[in-house]
C-alpha positions in Angstrom: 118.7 86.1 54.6 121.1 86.8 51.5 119.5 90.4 51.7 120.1 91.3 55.0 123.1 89.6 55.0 124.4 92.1 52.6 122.6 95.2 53.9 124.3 94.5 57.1 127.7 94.7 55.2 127.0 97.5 53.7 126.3 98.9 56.8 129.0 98.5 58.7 130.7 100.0 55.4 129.2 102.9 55.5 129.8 103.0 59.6 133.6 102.6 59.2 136.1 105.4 57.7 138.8 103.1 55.4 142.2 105.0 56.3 145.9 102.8 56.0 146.8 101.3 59.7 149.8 103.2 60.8 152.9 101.4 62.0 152.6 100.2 66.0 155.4 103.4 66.5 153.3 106.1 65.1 150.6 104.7 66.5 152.1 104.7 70.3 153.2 108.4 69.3 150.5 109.9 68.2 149.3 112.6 70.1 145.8 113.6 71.0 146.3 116.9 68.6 146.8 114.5 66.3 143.5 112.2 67.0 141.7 115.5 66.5 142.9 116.3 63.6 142.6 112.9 62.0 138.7 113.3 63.3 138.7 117.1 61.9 139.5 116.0 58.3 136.7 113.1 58.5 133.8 115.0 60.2 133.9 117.1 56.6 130.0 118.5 55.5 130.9 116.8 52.7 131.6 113.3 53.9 129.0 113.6 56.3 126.6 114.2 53.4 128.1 111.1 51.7 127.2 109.2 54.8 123.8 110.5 54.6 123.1 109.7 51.1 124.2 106.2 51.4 122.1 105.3 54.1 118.7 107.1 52.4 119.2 104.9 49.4 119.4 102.0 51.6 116.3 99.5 51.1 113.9 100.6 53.6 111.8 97.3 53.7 115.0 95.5 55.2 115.7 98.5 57.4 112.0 97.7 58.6 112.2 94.3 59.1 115.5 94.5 61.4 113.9 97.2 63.9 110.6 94.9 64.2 112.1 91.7 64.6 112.0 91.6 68.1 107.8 93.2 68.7 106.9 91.1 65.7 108.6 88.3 66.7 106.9 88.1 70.2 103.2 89.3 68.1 103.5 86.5 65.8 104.8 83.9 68.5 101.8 83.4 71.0 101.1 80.0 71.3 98.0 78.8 69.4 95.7 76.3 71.1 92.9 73.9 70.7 92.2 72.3 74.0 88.8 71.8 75.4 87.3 71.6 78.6 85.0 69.4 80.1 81.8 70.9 81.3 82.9 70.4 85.2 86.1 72.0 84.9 84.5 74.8 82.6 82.0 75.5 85.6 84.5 76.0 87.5 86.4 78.1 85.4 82.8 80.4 85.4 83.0 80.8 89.1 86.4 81.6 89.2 86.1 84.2 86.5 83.6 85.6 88.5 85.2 85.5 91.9 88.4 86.5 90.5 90.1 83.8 92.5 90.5 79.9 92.5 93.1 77.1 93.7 96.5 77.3 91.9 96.5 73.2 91.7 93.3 73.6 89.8 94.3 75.9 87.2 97.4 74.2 86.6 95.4 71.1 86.3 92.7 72.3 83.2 95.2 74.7 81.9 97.8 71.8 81.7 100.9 74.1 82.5 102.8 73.5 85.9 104.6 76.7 85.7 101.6 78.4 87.1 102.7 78.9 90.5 101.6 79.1 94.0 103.6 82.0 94.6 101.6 84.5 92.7 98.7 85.1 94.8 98.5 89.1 95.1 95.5 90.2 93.7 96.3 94.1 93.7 98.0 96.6 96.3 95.3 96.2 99.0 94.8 92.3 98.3 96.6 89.2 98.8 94.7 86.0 98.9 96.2 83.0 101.0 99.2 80.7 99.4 97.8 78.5 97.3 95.1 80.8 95.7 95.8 82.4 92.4 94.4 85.6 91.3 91.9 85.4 88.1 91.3 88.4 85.8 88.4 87.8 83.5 87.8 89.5 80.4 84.6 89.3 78.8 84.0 90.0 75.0 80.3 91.0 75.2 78.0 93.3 77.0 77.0 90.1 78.5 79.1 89.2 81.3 77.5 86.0 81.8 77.4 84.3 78.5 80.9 82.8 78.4 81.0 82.8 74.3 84.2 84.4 74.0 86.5 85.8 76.5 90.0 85.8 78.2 90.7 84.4 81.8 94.2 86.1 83.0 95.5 83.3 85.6 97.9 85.7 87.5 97.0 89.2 88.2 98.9 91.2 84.8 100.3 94.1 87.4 102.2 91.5 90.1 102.4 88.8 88.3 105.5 88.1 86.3 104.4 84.4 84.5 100.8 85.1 84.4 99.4 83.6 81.5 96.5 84.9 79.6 94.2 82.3 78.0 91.8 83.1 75.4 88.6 81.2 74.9 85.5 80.2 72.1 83.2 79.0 74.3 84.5 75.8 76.3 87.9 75.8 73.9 91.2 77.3 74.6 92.2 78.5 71.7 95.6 80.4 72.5 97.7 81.3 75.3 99.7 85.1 75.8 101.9 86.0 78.0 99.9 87.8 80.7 102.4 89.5 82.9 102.3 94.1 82.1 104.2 95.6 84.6 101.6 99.0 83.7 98.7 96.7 83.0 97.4 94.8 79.8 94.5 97.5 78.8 92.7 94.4 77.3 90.4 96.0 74.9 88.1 94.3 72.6 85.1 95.6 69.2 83.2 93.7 66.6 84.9 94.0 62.9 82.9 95.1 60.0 82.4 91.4 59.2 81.0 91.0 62.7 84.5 88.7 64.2 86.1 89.8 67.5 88.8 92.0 67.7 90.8 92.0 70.6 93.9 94.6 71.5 96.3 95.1 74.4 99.4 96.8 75.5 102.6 94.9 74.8 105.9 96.7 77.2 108.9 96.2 75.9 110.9 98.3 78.1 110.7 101.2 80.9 113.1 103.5 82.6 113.9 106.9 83.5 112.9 108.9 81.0 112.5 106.0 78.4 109.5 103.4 77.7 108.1 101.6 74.4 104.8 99.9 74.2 102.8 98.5 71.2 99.5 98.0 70.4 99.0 94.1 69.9 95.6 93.5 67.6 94.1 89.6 67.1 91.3 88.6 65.6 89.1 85.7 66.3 89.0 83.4 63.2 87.3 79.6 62.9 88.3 78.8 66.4 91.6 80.6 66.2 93.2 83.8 67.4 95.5 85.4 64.3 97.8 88.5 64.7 96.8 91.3 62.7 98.4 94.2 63.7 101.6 95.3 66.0 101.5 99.4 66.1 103.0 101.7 68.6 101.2 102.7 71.2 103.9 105.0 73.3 107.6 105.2 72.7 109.5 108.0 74.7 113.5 108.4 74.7 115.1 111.3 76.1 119.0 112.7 76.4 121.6 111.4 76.3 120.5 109.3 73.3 120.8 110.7 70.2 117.6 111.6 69.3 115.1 112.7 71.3 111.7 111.5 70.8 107.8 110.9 72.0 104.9 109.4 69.8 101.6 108.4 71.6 99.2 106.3 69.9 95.3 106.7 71.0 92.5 104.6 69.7 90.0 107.4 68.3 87.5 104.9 66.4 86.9 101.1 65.4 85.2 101.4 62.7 86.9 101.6 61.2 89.6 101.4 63.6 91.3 104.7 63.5 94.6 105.5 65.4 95.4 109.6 66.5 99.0 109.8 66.9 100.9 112.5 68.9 104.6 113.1 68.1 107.6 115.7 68.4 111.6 114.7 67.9 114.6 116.4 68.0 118.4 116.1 68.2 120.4 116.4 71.7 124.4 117.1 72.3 126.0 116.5 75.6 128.8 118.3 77.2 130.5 117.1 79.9 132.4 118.9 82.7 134.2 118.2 86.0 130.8 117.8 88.1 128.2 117.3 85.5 126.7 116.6 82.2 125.0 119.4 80.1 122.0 117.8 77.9 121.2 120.0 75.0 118.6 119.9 72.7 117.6 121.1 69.6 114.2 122.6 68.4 112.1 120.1 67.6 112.1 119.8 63.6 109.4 117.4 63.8 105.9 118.1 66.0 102.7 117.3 64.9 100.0 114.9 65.0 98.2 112.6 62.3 95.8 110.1 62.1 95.9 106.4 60.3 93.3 104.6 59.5 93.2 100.3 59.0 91.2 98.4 56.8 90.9 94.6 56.4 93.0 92.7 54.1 91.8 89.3 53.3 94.5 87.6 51.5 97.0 88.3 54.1 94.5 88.4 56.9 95.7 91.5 58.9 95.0 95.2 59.1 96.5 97.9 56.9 96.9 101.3 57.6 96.3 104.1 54.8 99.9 105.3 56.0 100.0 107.2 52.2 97.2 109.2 53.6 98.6 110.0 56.5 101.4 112.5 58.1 103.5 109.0 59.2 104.8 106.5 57.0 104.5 103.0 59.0 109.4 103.7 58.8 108.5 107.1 60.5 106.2 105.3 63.2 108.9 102.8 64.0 111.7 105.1 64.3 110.3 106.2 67.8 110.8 102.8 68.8 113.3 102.3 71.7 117.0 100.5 70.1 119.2 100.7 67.3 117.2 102.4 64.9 118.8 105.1 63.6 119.8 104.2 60.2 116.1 103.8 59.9 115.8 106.7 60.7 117.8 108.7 58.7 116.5 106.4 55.6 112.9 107.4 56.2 113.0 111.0 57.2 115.6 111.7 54.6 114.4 114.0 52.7 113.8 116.4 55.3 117.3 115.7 56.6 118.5 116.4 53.1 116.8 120.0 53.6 117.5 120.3 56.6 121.3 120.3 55.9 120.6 123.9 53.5 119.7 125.7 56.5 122.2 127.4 58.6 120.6 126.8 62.3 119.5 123.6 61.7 122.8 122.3 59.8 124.7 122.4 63.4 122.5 119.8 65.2 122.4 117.6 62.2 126.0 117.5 61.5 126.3 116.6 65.6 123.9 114.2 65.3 125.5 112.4 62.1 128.7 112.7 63.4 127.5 110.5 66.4 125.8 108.2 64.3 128.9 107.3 62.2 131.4 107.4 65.0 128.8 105.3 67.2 129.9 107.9 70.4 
């Protein structure tokens, strides 16, 4: 906490331009020639490169750790479970993973959770079953659609649904409980590990609009009766004028084993001008656009997947700052060495001096 603390300190240091506070007179008086000129003298190459420098020496880790607090917070936070049913009420749970259907009352009953509600009964577009029926989206681990071993039993359809929940099961245990509800579906995907455990992987939204949306790919593992986090990647962030960057990486899943991620990506910088009627978006060539490929490997000690990002195009910074939010001090920290050359080149120069210049003044 002392760390970030201070990192955020120095940060809003480096953000702020430490001139003596004229008198309340002056102040009143002074003219817009005079704002600009004040903002002329700061928006120097040189102090812009001064701003640059101190954020790429910034700690990156901490940088990091601020943009993923809020996906890793919500990966890590899923509640973990160790309920089981009786064989009655698992029957019934069979049937209604089958039928895709059963009483609301009933679910909230085994599931123990009242906030299941009677109002959630649309099964798709076409389908809406009769009030007191809740849809049921089954999700079976194996080939086998009947064996019940492991699996996940959606109560609430994932599309119309905003509190379904998604339980995940070993057996006749309920070992953990998601949040079910994807306004563009879950995508609930599942493959066997190299040591033969269950790996399952969905779509986690946190966020669509016009011409914006983020997603992440959410990876668990079944382990001794439990379902652990492994790995929170991003599976499609896309921002668009007027923020300051523009940007699109799309994550596919090429191969499991080992699980191999192709990534799709392009960014560039954007000005805006505005005039009586309208506002003029206008972007830069893209100084980054190109694809790479990661590949993850097991880590036992801390029990997650790494990705060879040393071996790769992206370093896991790079990945992240396509993520929707503040991230632009990120950013600059991870691709700084291409901003640094960047700044040598005479057509390129012009969009990253706009670009900083937003950055520092926050317009």
């Amino acid at each position: 906490m002392n760390k970030l603390t201070g990192l955020l300190s120095l940060v809003l240091l480096i953000g702020c331009t430490h001139q003596p506070k004229p008198s309340k007179a002056k102040e009143n008086s002074r003219s817009k020639t005079g704002e600009s000129a004040q903002r002329a003298v700061k928006d120097t190459i040189g102090q812009l490169t001064v701003f640059l420098d101190s954020i790429g020496h910034l700690p990156q880790q901490v940088l990091e750790d601020m943009v993923a607090a809020e996906p890793d917070s919500i990966f890590t936070s899923q509640k973990q479970l160790d309920t089981m049913i009786s064989k009655s009420d698992f029957d019934l749970l069979k049937q209604a993973a089958l039928k895709g259907v059963m009483p609301a009352k009933v679910a909230r009953r085994i599931f123990r959770n009242n906030d299941i509600s009677d109002s959630c009964n649309q099964a798709s577009v076409q389908e809406t079953y009769k009030v007191g029926l809740i849809p049921v989206v089954y999700y079976p681990f194996s080939s086998n659609k009947h064996d019940f071993k492991e699996f996940a039993l959606s109560i609430g359809d994932e599309w119309h649904c905003i509190n379904a929940y998604l339980y995940f099961f070993s057996g006749n245990r309920i070992i953990a409980r998601h949040d079910g509800y994807n306004r563009d579906g879950l995508d609930l995907n599942y493959y066997k590990d190299a040591d033969g455990k269950t790996v399952v992987y969905y779509d986690n939204n946190f966020g669509t609009g016009s011409g914006e949306w983020w997603d992440n790919f959410y990876f668990y593992k079944y382990d001794n009766n439990k379902l652990i986090p492994i790995l929170d990647e991003l599976e499609n962030g896309n921002i668009q004028p007027p923020y300051f960057r523009a940007r699109w990486l799309e994550s596919t899943v090429e191969s499991t084993h080992p699980l191999t991620i192709k990534m799709v990506y392009y960014q560039n910088f954007n000005t805006t001008t505005s005039l009586p009627d309208t506002t003029i978006y206008e972007s830069s060539p893209n100084f980054v656009d190109d694809s790479t490929v990661v590949r993850y490997s097991w880590d036992e000690k801390s029990k997650t997947l790494k990705g060879n990002y040393d071996q790769s195009k992206l370093s896991k910074a790079q990945i992240m700052s396509y993520y929707q939010g503040d991230n632009e001090y990120l950013f600059i920290n991870a691709y700084y060495k291409l901003l640094k050359q960047m700044l040598k080149d005479d057509k390129q120069r012009k969009w990253l001096v706009g670009y900083l210049k937003r950055v520092k003044y926050k317009e």
